[in-house]
N, C-alpha and C positions, 0 to 999 in steps of 0.2 A: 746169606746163608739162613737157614732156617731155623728156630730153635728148637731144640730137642733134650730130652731129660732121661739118657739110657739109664739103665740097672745100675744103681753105686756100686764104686768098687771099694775094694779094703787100701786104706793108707798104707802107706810104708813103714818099714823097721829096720829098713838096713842103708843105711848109706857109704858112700867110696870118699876119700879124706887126699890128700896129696899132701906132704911135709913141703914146709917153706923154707928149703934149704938153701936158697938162690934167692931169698929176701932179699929187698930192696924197697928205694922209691922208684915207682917206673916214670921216667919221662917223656915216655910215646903215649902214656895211657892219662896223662896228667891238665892236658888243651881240653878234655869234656870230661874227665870226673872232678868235679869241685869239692868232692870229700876228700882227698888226695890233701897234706897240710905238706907244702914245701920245705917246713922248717922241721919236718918232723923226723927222728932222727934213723938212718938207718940201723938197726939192730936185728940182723937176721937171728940171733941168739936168742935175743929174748923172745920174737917172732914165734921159735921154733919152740921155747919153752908154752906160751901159750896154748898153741897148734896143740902139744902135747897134752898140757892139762883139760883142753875141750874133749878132744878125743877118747882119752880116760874117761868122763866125766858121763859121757856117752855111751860107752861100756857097759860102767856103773849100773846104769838104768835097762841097762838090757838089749841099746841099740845096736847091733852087729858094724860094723868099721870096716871097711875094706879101707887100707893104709899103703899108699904107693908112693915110691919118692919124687923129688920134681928132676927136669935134664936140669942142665948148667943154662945160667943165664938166662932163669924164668921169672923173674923178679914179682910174677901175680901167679904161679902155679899153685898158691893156694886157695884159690877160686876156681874150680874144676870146673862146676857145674856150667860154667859160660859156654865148652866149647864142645861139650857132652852130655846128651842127656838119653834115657832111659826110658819105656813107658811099656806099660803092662800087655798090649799086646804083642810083644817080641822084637819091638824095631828099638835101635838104637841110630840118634840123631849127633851128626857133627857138622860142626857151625862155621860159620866164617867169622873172624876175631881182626878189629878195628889195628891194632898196633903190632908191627910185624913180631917184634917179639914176644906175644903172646902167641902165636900162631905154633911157635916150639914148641908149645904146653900137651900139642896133640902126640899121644905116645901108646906107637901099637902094644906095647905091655901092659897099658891100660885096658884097650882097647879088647884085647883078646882073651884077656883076664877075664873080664867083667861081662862078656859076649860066652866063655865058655859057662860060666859059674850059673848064668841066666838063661841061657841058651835061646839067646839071641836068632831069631828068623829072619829077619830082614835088617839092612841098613842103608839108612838114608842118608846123601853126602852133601851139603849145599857148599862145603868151602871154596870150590871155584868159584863164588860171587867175590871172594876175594881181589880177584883180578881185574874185576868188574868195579873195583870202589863200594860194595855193596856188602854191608854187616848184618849178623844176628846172632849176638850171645846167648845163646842157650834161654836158658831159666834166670839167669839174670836179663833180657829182653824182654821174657815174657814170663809171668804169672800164670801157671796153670789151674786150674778147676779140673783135675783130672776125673773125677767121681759124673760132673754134670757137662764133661768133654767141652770148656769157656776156655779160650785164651784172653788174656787180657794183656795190651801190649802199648806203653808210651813211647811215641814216636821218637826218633833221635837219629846222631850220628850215627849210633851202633845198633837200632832196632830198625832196619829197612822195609817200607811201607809194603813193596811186593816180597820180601822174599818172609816175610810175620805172614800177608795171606798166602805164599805158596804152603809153609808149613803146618796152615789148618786146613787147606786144601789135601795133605798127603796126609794129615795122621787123625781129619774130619775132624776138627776143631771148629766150633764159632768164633769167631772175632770180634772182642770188642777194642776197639784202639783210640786212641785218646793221645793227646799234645800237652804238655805238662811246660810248667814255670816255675824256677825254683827262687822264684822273689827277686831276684835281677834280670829277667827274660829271659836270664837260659833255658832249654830245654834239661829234665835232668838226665844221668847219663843211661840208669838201668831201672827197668820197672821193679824191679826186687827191692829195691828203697824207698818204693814210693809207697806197697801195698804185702801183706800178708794174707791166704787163703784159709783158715782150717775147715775143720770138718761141720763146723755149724757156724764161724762167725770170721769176719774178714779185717784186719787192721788196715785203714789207709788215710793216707793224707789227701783229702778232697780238694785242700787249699791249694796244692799244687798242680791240680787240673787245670788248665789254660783255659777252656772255653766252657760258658755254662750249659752249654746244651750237650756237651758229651759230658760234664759232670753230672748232670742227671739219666746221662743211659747208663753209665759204670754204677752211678747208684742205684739205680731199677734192677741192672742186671745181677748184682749180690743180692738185693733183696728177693727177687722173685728163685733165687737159687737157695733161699733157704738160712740164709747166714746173715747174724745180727751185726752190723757195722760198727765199730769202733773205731771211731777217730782221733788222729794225733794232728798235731800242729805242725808248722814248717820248720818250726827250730828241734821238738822232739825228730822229726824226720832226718835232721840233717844228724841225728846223735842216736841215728840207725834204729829207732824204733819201731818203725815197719820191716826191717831186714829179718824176719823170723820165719820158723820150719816150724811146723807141728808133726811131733813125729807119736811112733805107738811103742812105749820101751813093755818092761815085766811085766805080764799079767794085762796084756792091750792095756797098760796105763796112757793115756794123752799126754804129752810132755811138749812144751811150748819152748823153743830153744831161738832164745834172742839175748846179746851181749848183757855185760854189766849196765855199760854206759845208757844204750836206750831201753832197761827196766827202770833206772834211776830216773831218766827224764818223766817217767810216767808218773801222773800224778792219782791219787787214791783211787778213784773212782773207777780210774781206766787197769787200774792195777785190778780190782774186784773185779771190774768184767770180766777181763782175762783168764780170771782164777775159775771164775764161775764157768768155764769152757774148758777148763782140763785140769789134770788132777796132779801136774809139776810146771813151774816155769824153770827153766834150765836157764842159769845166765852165767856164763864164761865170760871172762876181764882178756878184753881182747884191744887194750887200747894200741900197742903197737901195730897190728897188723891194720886196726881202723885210721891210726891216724896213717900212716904211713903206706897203707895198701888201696884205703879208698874204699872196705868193701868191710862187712862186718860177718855173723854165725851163719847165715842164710847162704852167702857167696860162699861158702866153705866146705858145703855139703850138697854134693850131689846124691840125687835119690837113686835107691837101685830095689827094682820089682822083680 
């Protein structure tokens, strides 16, 4: 594919939320997410008291919430964004999801909610690859550059090599794709953990790029796109420091929305960078649904244009 650098578009301000009322540890989602803690305890309650105070939190600031419940027996339907996503020129994408009981999480009350409010022109369906043994969650698969139209996508059980380029194929996405090692030679499970996009500057862990010649195109490619890199380590990664959204709350303020747990692990310097790129860090105490869900603010928040 060629590269290309159309006309920026405007960030988002509104995103769609799902209650984690069907919390749980999922054990189909648990063989390739290694942030998954076995010992961790189920608390759908307190789960849902979190959920709530992020949600709030987000208001606060001006973010618009679209808030819909989850079915029964979603034990991850508070990561939306995996199996839906949204994008500015009218298409809405639905994905194929690695463990069958996430596959429930797809809910035409979502669907047609969010399709009328947007007014949704086309939709794209790939979840027949499902049948096929072949995944791709969403926005947790891949890292979008919506503004300079980049996918970036770490290969895995759940980010499928054809079906990452059929989807920059349909919505003309570039592709950059990379193989990732999370310090024991696994692959890791969702590119959303490994990297953060915003509007001038990118969080990621380089450490966890498996080969040096494509750590040096994911780093060409953020730079030549305008955005000053900021990097974290494999242990800040693993304590979800990359799992962040940049979103535009009151007054277009920039608002950086990343947990308790991975603002903590950052250390001074990386904290000033960040500040120096927007004008709030949002960080919600999300240890239940991290230790226990595997996913942290970023999985929680699908964007709506």
């Amino acid at each position: 594919m060629t590269n290309k650098l159309p006309q920026q578009r405007q960030i988002t301000d509104a995103v769609f939320m799902v209650r984690p009322t069907a919390f749980r540890f999922n054990e189909q989602t648990a063989a390739n997410n290694t942030f998954q803690r076995i010992d961790a305890q189920n608390n759908a309650a307190g789960a849902l008291n979190e959920w709530n105070a992020f949600a709030d939190s987000l208001e606060r600031e001006g973010v618009c919430v679209f808030r819909f419940d989850s079915p029964p027996d979603t034990p991850d339907a508070v990561f939306p964004n995996n199996w839906l996503s949204l994008h500015e020129d009218g298409t809405m994408v639905l994905y194929p999801m690695f463990a069958p009981n996430r596959r429930i999480e797809r809910q035409t009350e979502i669907t047609e909610t969010l399709a009328q409010i947007t007014q949704r022109t086309r939709i794209i369906d790939y979840t027949q690859a499902e049948l096929s043994g072949k995944f791709l969650e969403g926005t947790g698969s891949m890292v979008l550059d919506r503004k300079n139209m980049i996918c970036y996508a770490a290969l895995s059980e759940r980010t499928n090599l054809e079906l990452a380029e059929k989807f920059c194929a349909d919505l003309d996405y570039n592709a950059v794709l990379f193989h990732t090692d999370d310090g024991t030679g696994a692959p890791i499970y969702h590119t959303n953990v490994i990297m953060c996009l915003g509007e001038d500057f990118s969080v990621i862990c380089l450490d966890a790029i498996k080969y040096e010649n494509e750590r040096f195109s994911l780093r060409n490619s953020i730079e030549e796109s305008g955005k000053e890199i900021i990097t974290i380590s494999l242990e800040q990664m693993k304590s979800f420091a990359g799992n962040c959204l940049q979103l535009r709350g009151s007054d277009k303020q920039r608002i950086l929305v990343m947990s308790e747990r991975g603002y903590a692990s950052l250390n001074y310097i990386q904290r000033e960078r960040l500040s120096a790129h927007n004008d709030k860090i949002l960080r919600p105490r999300l240890d239940i649904i991290e230790n226990c869900g595997g996913g942290s603010a970023r999985c929680m928040l699908g964007e709506v244009f």
